[in-house]
C-alpha positions in Angstrom: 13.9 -8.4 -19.1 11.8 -7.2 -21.8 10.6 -3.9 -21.8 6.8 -5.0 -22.6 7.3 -7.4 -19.5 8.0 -4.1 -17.0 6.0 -2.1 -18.5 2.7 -4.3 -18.7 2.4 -7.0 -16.9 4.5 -6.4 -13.4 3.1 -3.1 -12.9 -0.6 -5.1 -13.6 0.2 -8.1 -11.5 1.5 -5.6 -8.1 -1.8 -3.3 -8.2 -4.1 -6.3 -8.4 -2.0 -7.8 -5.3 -2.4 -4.6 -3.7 -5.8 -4.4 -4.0 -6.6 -7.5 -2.8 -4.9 -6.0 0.6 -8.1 -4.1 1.9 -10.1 -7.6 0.9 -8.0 -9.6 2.5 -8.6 -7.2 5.9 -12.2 -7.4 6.2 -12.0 -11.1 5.9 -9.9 -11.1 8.5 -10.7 -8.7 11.5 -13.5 -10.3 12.3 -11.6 -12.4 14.3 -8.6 -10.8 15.4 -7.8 -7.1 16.5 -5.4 -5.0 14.2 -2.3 -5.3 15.5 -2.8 -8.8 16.7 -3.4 -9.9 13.5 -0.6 -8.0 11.7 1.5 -9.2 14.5 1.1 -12.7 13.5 1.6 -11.5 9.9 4.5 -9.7 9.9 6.2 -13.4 12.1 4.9 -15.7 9.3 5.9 -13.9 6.7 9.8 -14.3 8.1 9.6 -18.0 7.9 9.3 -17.8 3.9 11.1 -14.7 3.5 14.1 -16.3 5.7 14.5 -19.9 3.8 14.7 -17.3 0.4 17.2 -15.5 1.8 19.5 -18.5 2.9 18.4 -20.4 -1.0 19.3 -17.4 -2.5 22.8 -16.4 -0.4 21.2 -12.8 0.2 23.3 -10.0 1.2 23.1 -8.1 4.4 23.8 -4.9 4.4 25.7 -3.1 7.8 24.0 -1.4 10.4 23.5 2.0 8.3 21.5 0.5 5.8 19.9 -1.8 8.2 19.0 1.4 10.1 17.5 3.2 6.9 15.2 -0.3 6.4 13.9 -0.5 10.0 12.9 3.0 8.7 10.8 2.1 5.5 9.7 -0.7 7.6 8.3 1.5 10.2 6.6 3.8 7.4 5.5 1.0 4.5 4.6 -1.6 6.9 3.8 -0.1 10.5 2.0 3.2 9.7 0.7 1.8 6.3 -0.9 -1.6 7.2 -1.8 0.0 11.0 -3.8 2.6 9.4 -5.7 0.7 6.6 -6.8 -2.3 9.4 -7.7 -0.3 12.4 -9.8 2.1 9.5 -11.4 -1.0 8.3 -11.6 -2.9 11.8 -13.6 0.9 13.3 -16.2 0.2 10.6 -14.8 2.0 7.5 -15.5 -0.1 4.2 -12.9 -1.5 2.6 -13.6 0.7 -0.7 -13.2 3.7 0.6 -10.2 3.3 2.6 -8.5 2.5 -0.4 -10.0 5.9 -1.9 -8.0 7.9 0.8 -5.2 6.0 0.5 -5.1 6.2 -3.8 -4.5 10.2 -2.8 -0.6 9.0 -2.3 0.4 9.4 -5.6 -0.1 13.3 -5.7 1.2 13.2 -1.8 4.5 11.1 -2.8 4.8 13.4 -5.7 5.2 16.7 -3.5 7.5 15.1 -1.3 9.4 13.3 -4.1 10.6 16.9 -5.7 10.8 18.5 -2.1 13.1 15.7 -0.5 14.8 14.0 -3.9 14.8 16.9 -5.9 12.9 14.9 -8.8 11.2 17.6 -11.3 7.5 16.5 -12.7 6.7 17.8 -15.9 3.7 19.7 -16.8 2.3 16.5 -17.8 3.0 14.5 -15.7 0.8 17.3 -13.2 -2.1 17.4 -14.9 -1.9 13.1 -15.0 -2.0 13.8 -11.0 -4.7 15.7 -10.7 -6.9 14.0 -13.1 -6.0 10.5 -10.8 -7.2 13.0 -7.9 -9.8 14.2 -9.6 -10.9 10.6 -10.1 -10.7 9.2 -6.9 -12.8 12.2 -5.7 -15.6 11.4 -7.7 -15.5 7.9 -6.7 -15.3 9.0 -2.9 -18.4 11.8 -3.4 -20.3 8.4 -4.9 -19.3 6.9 -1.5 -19.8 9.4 0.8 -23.4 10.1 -1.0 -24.5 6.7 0.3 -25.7 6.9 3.9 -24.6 3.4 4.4 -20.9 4.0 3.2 -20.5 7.4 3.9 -22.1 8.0 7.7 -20.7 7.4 10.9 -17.1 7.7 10.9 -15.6 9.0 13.8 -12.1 11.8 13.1 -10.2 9.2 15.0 -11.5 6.5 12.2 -10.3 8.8 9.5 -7.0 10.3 11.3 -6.4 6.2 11.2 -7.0 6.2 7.0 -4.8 9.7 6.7 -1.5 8.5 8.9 -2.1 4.9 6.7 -2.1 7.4 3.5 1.0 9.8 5.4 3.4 6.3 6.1 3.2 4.7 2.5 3.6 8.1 0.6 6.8 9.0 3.3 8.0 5.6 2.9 8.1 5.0 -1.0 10.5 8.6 -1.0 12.4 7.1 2.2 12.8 3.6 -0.3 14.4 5.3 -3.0 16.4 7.8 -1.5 18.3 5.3 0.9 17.1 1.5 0.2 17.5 1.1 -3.5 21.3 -0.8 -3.5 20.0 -3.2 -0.6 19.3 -6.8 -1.3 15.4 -7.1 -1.8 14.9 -10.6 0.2 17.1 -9.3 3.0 15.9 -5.7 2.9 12.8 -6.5 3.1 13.0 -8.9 5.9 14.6 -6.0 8.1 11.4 -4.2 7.3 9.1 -6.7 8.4 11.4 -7.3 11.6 11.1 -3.4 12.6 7.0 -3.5 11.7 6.8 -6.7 13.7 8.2 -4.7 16.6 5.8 -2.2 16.6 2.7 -4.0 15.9 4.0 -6.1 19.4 4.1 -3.2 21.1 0.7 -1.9 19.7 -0.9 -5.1 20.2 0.8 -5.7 23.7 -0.2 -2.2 25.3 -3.7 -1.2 23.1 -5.4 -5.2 22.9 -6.3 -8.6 24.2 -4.5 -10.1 21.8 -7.3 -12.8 21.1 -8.0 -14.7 18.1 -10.8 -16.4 17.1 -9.6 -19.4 14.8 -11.6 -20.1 11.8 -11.4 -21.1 8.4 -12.1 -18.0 6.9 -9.4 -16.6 9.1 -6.5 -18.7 8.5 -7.4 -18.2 4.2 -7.3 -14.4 4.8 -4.3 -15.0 6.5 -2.7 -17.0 4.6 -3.3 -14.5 1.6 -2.2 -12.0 3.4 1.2 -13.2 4.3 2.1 -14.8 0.8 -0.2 -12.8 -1.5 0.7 -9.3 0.0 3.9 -9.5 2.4 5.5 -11.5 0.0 4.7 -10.9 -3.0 3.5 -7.2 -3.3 6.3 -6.0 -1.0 9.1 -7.6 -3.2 7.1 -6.0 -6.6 6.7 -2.8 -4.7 10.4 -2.8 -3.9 11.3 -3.7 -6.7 9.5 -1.1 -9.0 10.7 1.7 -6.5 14.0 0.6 -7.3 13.8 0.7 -11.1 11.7 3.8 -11.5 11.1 7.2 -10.0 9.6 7.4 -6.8 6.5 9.8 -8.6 6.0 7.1 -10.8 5.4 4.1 -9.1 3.3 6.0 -6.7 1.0 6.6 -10.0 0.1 3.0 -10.0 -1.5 3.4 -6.5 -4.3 5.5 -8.1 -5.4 1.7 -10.2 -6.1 0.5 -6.8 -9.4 1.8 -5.9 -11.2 1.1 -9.1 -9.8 -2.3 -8.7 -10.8 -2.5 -4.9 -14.5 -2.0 -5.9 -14.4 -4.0 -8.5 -13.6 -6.7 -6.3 -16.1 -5.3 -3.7 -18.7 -5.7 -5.9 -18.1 -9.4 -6.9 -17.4 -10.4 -3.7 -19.5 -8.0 -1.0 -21.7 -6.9 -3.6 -21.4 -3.5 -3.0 -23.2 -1.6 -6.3 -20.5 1.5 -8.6 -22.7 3.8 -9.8 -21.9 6.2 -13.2 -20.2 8.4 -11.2 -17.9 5.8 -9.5 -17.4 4.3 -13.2 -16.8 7.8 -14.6 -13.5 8.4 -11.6 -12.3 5.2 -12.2 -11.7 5.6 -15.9 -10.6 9.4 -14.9 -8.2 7.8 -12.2 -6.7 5.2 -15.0 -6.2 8.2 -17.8 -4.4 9.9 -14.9 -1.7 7.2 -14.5 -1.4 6.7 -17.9 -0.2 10.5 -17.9 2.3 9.7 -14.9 3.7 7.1 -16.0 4.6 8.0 -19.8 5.6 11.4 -18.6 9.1 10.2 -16.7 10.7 12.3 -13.5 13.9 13.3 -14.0 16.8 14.0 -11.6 17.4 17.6 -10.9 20.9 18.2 -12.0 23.7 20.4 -10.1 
């Protein structure tokens, strides 16, 4: 694969994916409860991800590594995805639960060089803390408008911080002990141990109805093949060719890209300051990325 190809374009194509994730959830709440409606995700996205598997001969790997999936699972889908919907579904916009969750770069970071040993250069740091620096200007925009910023309840934001917790433990869990697995089969073990837990969220916590509409069944439909396909292999897959610090850089593109999209579609207005973090947040990644973590040797 061409370097330019990696580089560029894949990195490009996952955060635009990704973004589209918090869209794709206030689309669809409105008829469905959170872990109904990831329930019914995380089931459909095993019919496509299983006829790949058996086109494709994937292997399976033994209960060990199965055991370290249903792990990542738990943390990149369960805690993740749970988080960001029940935010959004307890009245938090879209926008700004991506903000909390673009801290996970500078989150994965710490925990990358305190669990896998990986060093961060000097400037790669300072690429971290402008992307922090950035999303904080975007989220003082937010927060400054009564309409975005008023209201939330701690439980509504101990929701955003576990979603922001699971992804950053789960891309360190990936690498460290799911990057020799097969992606197709790997991934449906995630999706099999997320499944289980959004049954049992959605069997014990909801009604478990579902209001069937158009609008629904397209949000739906993006979110299984646009996200739990798609983004989840590219995610996977990037975790497995770069360092765990790295990839998590890309998750600081995200907001910017969030409200962009919030404004076409929900016209919600960026003001200078908003502008001003997102270019901040971008120059930040561009730092990251460039810099390149480096095992620890001993």
């Amino acid at each position: 694969m061409p370097p330019i190809y990696y580089s560029l374009f894949v990195p490009a194509l996952f955060v635009w994916l990704w973004s589209t994730g918090f869209i794709g959830a206030k689309y669809g709440l409105p008829y469905a409860e959170p872990f109904t409606l990831l329930l019914i995700r995380m089931l459909l996205t095993l019919i496509p991800l299983t006829v790949l598997a058996l086109v494709m001969k994937s292997r399976w790997p033994g209960w060990r590594g199965a055991g370290h999936l249903a792990v990542t699972g738990l943390l990149v889908q369960g805690t993740y995805l749970g988080g960001v919907f029940y935010a959004i579904d307890q009245g938090m916009p879209s926008g700004l639960v991506s903000l909390i969750v673009g801290l996970q770069p500078l989150v994965t970071a710490l925990a990358a060089v305190l669990l896998l040993r990986e060093t961060v250069a000097g400037r790669q740091w300072s690429g971290l803390v402008m992307g922090l620096l950035g999303v904080a200007l975007v989220l003082a925009e937010k927060l400054g408008d009564g309409s975005n910023g008023a209201g939330f309840s701690p439980v509504t934001l101990l929701w955003a911080g576990l979603s922001l917790v699971g992804i950053s433990l789960g891309t360190v869990y990936q690498k460290r002990f799911g990057t020799g697995v097969d992606l197709i089969s790997g991934t449906m073990i995630q999706y099999t141990a997320a499944a289980a837990l959004f049954a049992l969220g959605a069997f014990t916590l909801e009604t478990r109805e579902i209001q069937w509409s158009l609008q629904f069944s397209l949000a739906l439909g993006w979110l299984v093949f646009g996200l739990s396909v798609s983004a989840i292999l590219i995610l996977m897959w990037l975790i497995r060719r770069g360092a765990a610090s790295q990839v998590a850089s890309l998750f600081y593109l995200v907001p910017p890209v969030t409200a962009l999209e919030a404004f076409i579609l929900f016209d919600e207005r960026l003001g200078p300051m908003a502008i001003a973090g997102g270019v901040v947040a971008v120059a930040g990644v561009a730092l990251v990325v460039t810099g390149g973590p480096r095992p620890v040797k001993t």
